[in-house]
C-alpha positions as CSV (number, residue, x, y, z in Angstrom):
1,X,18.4,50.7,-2.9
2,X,17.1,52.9,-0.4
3,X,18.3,52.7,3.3
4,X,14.8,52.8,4.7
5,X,12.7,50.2,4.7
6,X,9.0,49.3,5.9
7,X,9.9,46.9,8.5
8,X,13.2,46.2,10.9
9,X,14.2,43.0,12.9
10,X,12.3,41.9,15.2
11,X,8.7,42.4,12.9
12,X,6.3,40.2,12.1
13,X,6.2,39.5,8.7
14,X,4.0,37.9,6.3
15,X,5.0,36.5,2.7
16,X,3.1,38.3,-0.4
17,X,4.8,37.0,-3.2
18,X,6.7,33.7,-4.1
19,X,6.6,30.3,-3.4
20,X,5.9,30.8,0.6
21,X,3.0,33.3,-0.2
22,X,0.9,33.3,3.1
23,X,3.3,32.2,5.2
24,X,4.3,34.6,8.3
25,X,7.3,34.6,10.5
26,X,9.5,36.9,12.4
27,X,12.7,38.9,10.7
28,X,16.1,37.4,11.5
29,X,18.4,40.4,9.9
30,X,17.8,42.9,7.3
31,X,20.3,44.1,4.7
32,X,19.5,47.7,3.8
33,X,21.9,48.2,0.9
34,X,20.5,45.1,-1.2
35,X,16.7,45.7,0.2
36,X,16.5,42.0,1.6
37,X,15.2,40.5,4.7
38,X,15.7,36.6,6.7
39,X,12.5,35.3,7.6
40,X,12.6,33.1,10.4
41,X,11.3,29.6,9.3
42,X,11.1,30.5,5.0
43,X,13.0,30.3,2.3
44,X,15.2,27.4,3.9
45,X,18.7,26.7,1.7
46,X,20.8,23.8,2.2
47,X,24.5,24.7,2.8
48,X,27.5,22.2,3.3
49,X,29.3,22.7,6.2
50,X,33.2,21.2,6.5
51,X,34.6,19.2,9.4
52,X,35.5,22.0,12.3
53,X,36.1,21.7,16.2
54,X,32.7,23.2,16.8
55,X,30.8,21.0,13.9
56,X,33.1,17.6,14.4
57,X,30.4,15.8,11.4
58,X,29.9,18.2,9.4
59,X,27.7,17.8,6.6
60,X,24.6,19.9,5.4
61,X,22.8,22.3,7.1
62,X,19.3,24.2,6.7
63,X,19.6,27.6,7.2
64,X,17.0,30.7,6.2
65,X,18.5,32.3,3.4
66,X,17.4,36.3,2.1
67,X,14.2,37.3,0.2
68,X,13.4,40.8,-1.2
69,X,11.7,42.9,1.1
70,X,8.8,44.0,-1.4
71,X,7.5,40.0,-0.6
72,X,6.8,41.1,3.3
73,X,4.5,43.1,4.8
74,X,3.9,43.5,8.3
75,X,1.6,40.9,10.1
76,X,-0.7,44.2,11.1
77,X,-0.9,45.6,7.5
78,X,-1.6,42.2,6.2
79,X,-4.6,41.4,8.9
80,X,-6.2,45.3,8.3
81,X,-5.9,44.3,4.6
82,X,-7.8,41.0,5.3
83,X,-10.4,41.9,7.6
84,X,-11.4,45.0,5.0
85,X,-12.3,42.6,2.2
């Protein structure tokens, strides 16, 4: 996969493709070397979590998990896009 990518962290992002289609948020992290992206708020996974002295209960925890970065485009693309049709 190629290092360069169409958006970076920090971008506003809007789902294309896949069950969150429409849905926008902000990037957490990108990996460059698989292509994928965390989406603040989409694509939730549930992940148990064992007993430590910083999670004393431990138990499951939501956390956003990576999608493929040909399901974003940037909130600006996505708007132009929108307002041309």
């Amino acid at each position: 996969m190629a290092s360069k990518l169409h958006v970076k962290k920090g971008d506003s992002v809007v789902v294309i493709a896949g069950a969150s289609n429409g849905k926008s948020g902000k990037i957490l992290a990108v990996d460059t070397t698989k292509g994928r992206v965390k989406v603040e708020g989409l694509n939730i996974r549930k992940k148990a979590i064992r007993r430590t002295q910083e999670n004393p209960t431990g138990g499951i925890v939501e956390m956003e998990g990576f999608m493929d970065v040909s399901n974003v485009m940037l909130q600006s693309k996505y708007d132009a896009r929108k307002s041309n049709k």
